[in-house]
C-alpha positions in Angstrom: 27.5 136.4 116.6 26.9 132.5 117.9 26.3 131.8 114.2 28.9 133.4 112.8 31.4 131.4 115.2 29.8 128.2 114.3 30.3 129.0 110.5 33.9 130.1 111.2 33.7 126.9 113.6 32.3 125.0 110.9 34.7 126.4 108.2 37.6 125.3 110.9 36.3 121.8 110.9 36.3 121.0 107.6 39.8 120.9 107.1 40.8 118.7 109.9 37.9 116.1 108.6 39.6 116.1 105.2 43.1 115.4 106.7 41.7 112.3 109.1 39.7 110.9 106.5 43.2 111.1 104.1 45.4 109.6 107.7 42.3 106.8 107.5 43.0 106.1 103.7 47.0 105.8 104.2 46.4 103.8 107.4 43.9 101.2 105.4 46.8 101.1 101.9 49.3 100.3 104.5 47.1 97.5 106.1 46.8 96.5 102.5 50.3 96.4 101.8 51.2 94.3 104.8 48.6 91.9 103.9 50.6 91.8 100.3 53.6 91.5 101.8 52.8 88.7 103.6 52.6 86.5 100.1 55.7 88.2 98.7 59.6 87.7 98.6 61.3 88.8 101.1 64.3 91.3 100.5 67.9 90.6 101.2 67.9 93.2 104.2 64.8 92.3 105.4 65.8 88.2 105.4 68.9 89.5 107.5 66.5 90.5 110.3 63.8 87.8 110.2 65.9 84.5 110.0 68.5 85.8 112.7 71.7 84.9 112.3 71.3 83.2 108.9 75.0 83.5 108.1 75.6 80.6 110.6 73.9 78.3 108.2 76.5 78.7 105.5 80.1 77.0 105.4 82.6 77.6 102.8 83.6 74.4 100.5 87.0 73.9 99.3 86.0 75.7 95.9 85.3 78.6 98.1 81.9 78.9 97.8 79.3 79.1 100.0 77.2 76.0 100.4 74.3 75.3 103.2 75.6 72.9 106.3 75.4 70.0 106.1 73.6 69.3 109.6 73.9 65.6 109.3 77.6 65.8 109.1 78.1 68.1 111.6 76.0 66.0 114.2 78.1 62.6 113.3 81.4 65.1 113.8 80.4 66.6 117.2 79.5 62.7 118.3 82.6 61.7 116.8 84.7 64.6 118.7 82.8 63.2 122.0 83.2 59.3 121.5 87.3 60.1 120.7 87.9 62.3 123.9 86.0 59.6 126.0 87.9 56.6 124.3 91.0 58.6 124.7 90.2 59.3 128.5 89.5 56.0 129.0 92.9 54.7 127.5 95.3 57.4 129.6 94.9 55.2 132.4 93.9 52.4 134.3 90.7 53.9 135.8 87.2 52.3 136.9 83.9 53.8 135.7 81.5 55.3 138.5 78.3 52.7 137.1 76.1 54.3 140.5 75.9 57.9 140.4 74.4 60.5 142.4 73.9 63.2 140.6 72.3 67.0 141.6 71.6 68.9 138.8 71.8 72.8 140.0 69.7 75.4 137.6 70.4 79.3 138.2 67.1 80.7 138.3 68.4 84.0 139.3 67.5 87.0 137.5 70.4 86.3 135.0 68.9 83.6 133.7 66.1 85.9 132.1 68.0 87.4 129.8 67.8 86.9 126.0 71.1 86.3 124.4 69.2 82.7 124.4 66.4 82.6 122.3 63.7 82.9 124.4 65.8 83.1 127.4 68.6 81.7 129.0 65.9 80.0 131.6 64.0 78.8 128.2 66.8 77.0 126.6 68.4 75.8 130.2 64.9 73.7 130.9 64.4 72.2 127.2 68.3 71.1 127.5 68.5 69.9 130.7 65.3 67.7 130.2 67.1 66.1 127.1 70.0 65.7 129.4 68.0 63.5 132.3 66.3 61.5 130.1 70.5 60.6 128.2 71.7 60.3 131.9 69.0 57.0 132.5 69.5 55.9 129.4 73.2 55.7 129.7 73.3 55.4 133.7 70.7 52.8 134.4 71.5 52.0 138.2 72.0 55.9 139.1 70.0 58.5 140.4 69.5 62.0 140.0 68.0 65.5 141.5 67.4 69.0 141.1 68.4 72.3 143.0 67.3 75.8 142.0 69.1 78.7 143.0 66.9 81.9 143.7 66.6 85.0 145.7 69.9 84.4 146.7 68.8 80.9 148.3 69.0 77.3 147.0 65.8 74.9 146.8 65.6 71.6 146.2 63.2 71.0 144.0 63.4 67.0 143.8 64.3 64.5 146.4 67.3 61.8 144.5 65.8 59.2 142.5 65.9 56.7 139.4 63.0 58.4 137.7 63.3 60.9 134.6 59.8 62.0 134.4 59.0 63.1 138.1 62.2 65.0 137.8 60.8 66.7 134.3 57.8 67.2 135.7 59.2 68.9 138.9 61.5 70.6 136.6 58.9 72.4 133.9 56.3 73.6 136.9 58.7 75.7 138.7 60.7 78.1 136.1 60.3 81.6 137.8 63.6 84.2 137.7 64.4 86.2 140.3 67.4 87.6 142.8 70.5 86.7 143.2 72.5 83.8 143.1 74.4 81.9 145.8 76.6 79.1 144.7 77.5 78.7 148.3 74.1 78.1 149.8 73.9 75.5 146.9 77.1 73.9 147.6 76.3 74.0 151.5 72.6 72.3 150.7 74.1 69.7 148.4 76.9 68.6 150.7 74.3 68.1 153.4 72.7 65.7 151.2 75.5 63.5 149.4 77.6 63.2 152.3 75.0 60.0 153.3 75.6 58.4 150.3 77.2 55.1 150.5 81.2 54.8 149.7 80.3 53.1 146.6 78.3 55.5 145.1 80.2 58.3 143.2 79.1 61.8 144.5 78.7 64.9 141.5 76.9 68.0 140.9 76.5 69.9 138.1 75.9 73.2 137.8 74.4 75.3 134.9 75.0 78.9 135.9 73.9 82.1 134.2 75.3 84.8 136.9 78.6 86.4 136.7 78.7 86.8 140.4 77.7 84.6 143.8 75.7 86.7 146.9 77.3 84.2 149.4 76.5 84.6 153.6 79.8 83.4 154.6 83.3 81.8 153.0 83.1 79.9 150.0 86.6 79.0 150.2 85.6 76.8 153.3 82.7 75.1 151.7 84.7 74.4 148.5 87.0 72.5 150.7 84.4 70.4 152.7 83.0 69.6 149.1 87.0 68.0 148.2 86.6 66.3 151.6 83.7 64.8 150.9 84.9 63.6 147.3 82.0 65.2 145.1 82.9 66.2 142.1 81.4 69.6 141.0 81.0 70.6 137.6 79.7 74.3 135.9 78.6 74.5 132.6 78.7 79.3 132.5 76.2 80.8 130.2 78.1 83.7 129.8 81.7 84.4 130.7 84.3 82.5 133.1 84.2 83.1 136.6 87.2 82.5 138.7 85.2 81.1 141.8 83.8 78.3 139.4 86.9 77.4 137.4 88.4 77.2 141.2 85.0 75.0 142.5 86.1 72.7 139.6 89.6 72.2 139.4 89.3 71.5 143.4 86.6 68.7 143.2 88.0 67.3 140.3 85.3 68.3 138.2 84.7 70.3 134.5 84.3 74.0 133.8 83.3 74.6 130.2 81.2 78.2 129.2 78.3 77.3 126.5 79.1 79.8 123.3 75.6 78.9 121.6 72.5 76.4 122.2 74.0 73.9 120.1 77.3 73.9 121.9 75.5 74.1 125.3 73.2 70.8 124.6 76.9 69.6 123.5 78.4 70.4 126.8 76.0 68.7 128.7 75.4 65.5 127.0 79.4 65.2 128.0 78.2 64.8 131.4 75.9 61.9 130.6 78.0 59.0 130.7 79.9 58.0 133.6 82.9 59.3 134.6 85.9 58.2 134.9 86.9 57.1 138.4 90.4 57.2 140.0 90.8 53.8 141.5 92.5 55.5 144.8 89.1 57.2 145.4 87.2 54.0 144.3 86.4 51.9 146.9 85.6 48.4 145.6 83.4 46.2 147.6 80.4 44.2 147.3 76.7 45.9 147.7 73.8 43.4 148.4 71.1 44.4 146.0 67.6 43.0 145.6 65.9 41.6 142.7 61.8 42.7 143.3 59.0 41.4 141.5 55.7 42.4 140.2 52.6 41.7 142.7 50.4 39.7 142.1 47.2 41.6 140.3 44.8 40.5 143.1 47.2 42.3 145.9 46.3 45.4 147.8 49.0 47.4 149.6 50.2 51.0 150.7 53.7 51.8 148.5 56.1 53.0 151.0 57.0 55.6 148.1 53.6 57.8 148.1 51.9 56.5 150.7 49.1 55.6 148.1 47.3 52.6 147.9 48.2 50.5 144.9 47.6 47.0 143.4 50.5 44.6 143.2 50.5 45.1 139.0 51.4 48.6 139.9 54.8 48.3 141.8 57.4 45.8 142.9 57.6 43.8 146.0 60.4 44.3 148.0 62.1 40.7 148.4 63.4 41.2 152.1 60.4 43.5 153.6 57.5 42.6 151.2 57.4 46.5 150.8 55.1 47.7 147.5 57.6 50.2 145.8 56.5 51.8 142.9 59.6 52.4 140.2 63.3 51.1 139.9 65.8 51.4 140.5 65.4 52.6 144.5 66.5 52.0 147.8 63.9 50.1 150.2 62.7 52.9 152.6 62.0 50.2 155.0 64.8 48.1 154.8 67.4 50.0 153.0 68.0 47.5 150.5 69.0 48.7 147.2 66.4 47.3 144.6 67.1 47.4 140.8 66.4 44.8 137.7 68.7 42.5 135.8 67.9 44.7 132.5 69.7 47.7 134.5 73.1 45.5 135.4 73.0 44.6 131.9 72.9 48.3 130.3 75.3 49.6 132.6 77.7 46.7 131.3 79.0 48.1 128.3 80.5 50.9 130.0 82.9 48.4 131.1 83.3 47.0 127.8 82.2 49.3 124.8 82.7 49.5 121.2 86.1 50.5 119.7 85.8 54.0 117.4 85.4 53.1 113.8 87.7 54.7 111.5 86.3 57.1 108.9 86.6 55.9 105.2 86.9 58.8 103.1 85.5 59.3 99.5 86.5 56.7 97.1 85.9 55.3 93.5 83.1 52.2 93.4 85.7 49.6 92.3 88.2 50.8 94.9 85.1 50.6 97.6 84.0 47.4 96.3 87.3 45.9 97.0 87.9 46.9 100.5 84.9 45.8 102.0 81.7 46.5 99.7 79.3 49.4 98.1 76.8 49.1 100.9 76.3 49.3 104.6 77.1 46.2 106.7 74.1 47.1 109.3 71.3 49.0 107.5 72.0 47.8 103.4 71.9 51.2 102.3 74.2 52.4 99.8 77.5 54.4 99.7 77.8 55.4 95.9 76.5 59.3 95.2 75.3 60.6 91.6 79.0 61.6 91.2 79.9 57.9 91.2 82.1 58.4 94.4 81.5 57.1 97.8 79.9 59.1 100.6 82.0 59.9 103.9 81.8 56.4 106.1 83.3 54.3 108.7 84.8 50.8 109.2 85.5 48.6 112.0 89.0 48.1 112.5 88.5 44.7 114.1 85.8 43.0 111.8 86.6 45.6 108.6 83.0 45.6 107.7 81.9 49.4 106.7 78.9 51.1 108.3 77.2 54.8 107.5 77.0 57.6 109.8 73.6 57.1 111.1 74.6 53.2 112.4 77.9 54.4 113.6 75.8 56.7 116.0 73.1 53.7 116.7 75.9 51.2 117.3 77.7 53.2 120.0 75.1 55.1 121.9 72.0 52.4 121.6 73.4 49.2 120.7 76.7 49.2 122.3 77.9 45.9 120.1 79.3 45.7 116.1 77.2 43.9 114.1 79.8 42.4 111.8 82.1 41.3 115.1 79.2 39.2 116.5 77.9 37.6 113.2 81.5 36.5 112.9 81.4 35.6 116.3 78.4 33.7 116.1 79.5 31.7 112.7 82.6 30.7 114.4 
């Protein structure tokens, strides 16, 4: 009886051995046909889902077809959009530009900000940005300074004390990206306002906020702490990562400030490189006066002293010696912490001078015939030598200066506005004269 039910058991097994070794063969073609597939053409519905959102790429031309962007276009338009609205800022009125900033950068950490409409996440794409932004915001603001404040767990951090230095504040920055809680904008505003209301009267007072909630978890009234912020003349701005919040657009338009809502990571990286240079200033809210500042010097190598910035000990090679205290400080520009004196180096006065002072907008040339081009100022670039004509014999899209009328490609209009802040054909002609 045992034996028969191991035959029958045997006859039972047989079966099921057949069936997993033919589950073991389909599992091994389909290995093999991934492995293919990894050499082959994609289909149309399959490119759909593996470049996402490929359509964006496309742009119809004035045959109606559909042609790829051209991305080096688009960038010179977006610049071109941001250098016009700044010009025509600057023109409205007789204003003064805030050259010493103090700016706190506030980053949402809150459990909104891990959420993946942003490719990886909103956290992600907030921290690559906003280290592209502080390292723009020295370039362009020179004798300013800069700080950070996370908002988590319905609390506000900050992360970095104020200071001229872009890579302590990356660094700072890129070590603490953890999402979770709520988010209170008041406790933020509250812990800023604490801070900036010891800045000096000539230094202009902003924060900028890069929010990813649709909501604030505050402990008390807002409302109240809005108003202290007016007060205290800072100038709050919110760049939203999803949808318009009343409380913000409200925060903004009673400081002074900016509320814009990101739509995608290009237009986001846009936003923010808006705030970069320095605003303009009503003159009412300006206070003009003088500010002693100090000119420091490198140590002499042989020199050994404690830097009243880390409490390290450092050679004089490595920092600058405070002209009034004899102080080793290691980066500028700062503020003395023994003296108080306010320490920068000629090279910073002289980039922050052509905000004062900067280049005119060059007018776009459009598309022309070579004999027409050659006639109104030349087939080439004025700046870089290189040449305007396509294979279609027709000019490609570029500028001109409308005070020296020499022509310049897209790639030097950028360079001469947001690097070299002067016209190469104005000064030769300046020089020669």
């Amino acid at each position: 009886m045992y034996g028969g039910g191991g035959g029958g058991g045997g006859g039972f097994n047989a079966p099921s051995t057949a069936s997993g070794r033919r589950r073991n063969q389909e599992d091994e073609d389909e290995e093999e046909e991934e492995e293919a597939g990894e050499g082959r053409v994609l289909e149309a519905w399959e490119r759909a889902y593996a470049d996402d959102r490929s359509w964006e790429a496309l742009q119809e031309d004035e045959s109606g077809l559909l042609r790829p962007i051209d991305t080096k276009a688009l960038v010179h338009s977006q610049y071109r959009r941001r250098l016009l609205l700044r010009s025509s800022a600057s023109a409205a009125a007789r204003i003064q530009k805030g050259l010493i900033r103090y700016l706190y950068i506030v980053i949402d950490l809150s459990r909104a900000a891990s959420e993946m409409d942003y490719r990886p996440s909103r956290m992600a794409v907030v921290a690559k940005y906003a280290e592209v932004f502080i390292r723009e915001f020295f370039d362009q603001n020179p004798l300013s300074h800069v700080g950070i404040v996370t908002i988590k767990d319905g609390i506000s951090n900050r992360l970095t004390e104020i200071g001229g230095s872009p890579e302590s504040q990356i660094k700072a920055l890129m070590g603490k990206l953890e999402c979770s809680g709520d988010s209170s904008l008041q406790n933020a505003l509250e812990l800023i306002h604490g801070y900036l209301d010891q800045v000096p009267s000539y230094g202009h007072k902003e924060v900028l906020i890069l929010y990813s909630a649709l909501n604030t978890c505050d402990p008390g009234d807002i409302m109240e702490t809005i108003g202290k912020c007016k007060k205290s003349k800072i100038r709050c701005s919110v760049i939203g990562l999803a949808a318009e919040i009343f409380i913000c657009k409200y925060l903004c338009e009673e400081t002074g400030g900016s509320y814009t809502v990101a739509l995608d990571e290009s237009h986001l990286k846009e936003l923010l490189l808006e705030h970069a240079p320095p605003p303009p200033a009503i003159a009412e809210y300006a206070a003009a006066n003088l500010i002693k500042m100090g000119f420091p010097q490198r140590g002499a190598e042989d020199l050994i002293s404690i830097c009243s910035c880390h409490k390290k000990i450092k050679s004089g090679a490595e920092g600058y010696i405070c002209p009034r205290c004899k102080v080793n400080v290691c980066e500028l520009p700062t503020e003395c912490r023994t003296c108080g004196l306010t320490l920068v180096s000629s090279p910073h006065l002289a980039r922050s001078y052509h905000h004062l002072f900067p280049v005119q907008p060059f007018d776009e040339v459009s598309s022309m015939h070579p004999n027409k081009l050659g006639q109104k100022g030349g087939q080439k670039c004025y700046s870089c030598q290189q040449s305007f004509i396509n294979p279609d014999s027709h000019s490609s899209l570029h500028v001109r200066c409308p005070k020296c009328n020499q022509h310049f490609c897209l790639d030097c209009d950028i360079y001469i506005h947001e690097s070299l802040h002067n016209c190469p054909g104005c000064e030769s002609q300046r020089s020669s004269s």
